[in-house]
N, C-alpha and C positions, 0 to 999 in steps of 0.2 A: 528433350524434344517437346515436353508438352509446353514450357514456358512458349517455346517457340509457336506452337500451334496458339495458346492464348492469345502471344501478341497480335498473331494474325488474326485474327477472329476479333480483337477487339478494335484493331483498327478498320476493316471491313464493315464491322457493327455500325461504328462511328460513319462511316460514307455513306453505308444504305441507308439511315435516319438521316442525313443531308440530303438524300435523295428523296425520301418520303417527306421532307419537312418543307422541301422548294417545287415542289414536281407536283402539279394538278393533274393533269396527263397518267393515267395509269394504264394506259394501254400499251400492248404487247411492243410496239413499234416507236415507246417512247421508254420504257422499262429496260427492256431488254439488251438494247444497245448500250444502255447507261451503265445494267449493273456487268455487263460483260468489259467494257473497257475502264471502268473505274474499281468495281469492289472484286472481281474473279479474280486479279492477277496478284494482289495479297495475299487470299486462298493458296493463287497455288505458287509464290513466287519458291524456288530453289527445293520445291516440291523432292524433286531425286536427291534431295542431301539430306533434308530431317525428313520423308517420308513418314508420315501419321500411319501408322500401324495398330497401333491399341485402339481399342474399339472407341473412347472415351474423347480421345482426338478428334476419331473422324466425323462423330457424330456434334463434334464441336465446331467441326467446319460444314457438316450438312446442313447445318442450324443457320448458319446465314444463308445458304441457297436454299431455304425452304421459306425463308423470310422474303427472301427477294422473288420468289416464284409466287408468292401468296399476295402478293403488292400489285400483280398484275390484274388489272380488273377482267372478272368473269373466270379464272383460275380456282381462285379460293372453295371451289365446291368438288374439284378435282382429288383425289389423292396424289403424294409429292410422285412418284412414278409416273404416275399419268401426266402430270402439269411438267415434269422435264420430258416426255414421249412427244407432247404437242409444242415445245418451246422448242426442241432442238438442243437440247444440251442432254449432254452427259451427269451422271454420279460423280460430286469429289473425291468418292472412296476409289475409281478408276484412275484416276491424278492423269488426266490429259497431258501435261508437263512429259511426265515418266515415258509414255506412249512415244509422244515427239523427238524425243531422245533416241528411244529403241529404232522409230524413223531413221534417223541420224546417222546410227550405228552400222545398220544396214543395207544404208541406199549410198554413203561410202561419204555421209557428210564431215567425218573424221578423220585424219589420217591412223588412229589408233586401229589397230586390227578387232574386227567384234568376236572374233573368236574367243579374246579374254573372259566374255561375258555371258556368249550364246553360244549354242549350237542349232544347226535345224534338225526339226524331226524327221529321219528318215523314212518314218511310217507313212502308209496312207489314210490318212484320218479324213473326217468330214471338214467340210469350213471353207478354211482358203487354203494355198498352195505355200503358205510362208511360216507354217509353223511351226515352233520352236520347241527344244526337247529342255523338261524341266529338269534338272540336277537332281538326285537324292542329297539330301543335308538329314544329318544327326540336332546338329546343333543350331538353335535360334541364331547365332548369328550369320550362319550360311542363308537359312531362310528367310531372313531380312532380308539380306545383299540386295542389290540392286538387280543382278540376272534374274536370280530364283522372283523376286518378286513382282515383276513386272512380264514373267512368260505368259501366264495364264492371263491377263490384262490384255495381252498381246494376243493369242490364240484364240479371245471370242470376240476382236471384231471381225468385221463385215469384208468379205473380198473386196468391195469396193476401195474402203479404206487405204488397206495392205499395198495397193497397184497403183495409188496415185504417183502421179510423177516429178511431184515439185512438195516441199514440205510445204509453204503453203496450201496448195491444195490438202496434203494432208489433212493442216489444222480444222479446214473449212468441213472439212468432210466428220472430226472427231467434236 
């Protein structure tokens, strides 16, 4: 998987220096749109299959969203938290991808039953009303999987998120 995260990251590399090599314009409104529809979807294409799990990945793919958040004029004095809180985007270690899925699974965009994958929590916890009970695992590759790894991913966002009613709107909202 890491070959995989390389490719990506280097061909992402490669578009954001096209973008900083032709682009005078560095403002948020000429940036932003560029690197979300041209360099993000490298980042996170099939994100739910090689999943970047090792620290070493992820921070290989943070490394171009922190390039392309720094590109933005008047950002660069921010820290990278700060500069994705005022931009509107997410962490790639959250894999937005993985989330839209879990959407999917349970707003019934499958015909697969999501019981294979999740359950809900029956408790009453804080948050929102849709949270999901994480499995005990022994073994890393339980913990990987695709359930286990994306509940807690799932369980801290925002009510808002969880209640939208169309997966686009989802995406607009993650």
């Amino acid at each position: 998987m890491g070959k995989q995260c390389s490719s990506a990251v280097s061909k992402a590399n490669r578009i954001l220096g096209m973008i900083k090599g032709n682009f005078v314009d560095r403002s948020k409104e000429t940036v932003l749109p560029l690197y979300k529809s041209l360099v993000r979807p490298h980042l996170e294409y099939c994100c739910q299959v090689w999943s970047p799990h090792y620290i070493k990945d992820v921070k290989l793919l943070e490394g171009v969203q922190r390039s392309a958040t720094e590109l933005i004029k008047g950002m660069e004095k921010f820290h990278y938290e700060e500069r994705l809180r005022h931009l509107g985007l997410i962490s790639l270690e959250t894999v937005r991808g993985e989330l839209i899925e879990v959407y999917k699974f349970l707003n019934g965009g499958y015909t697969i039953d999501y019981d294979i994958f999740f359950e809900y929590d029956s408790a009453e916890r804080r948050g929102h009303s849709e949270k999901l009970f994480k499995r005990r695992s022994r073994l890393d590759v339980r913990k990987n999987a695709f359930g286990n790894r994306v509940t807690d991913k799932w369980n801290n966002l925002p009510q808002c998120c969880v209640n939208c009613m169309t997966v686009n709107n989802f995406k607009s909202h993650t």
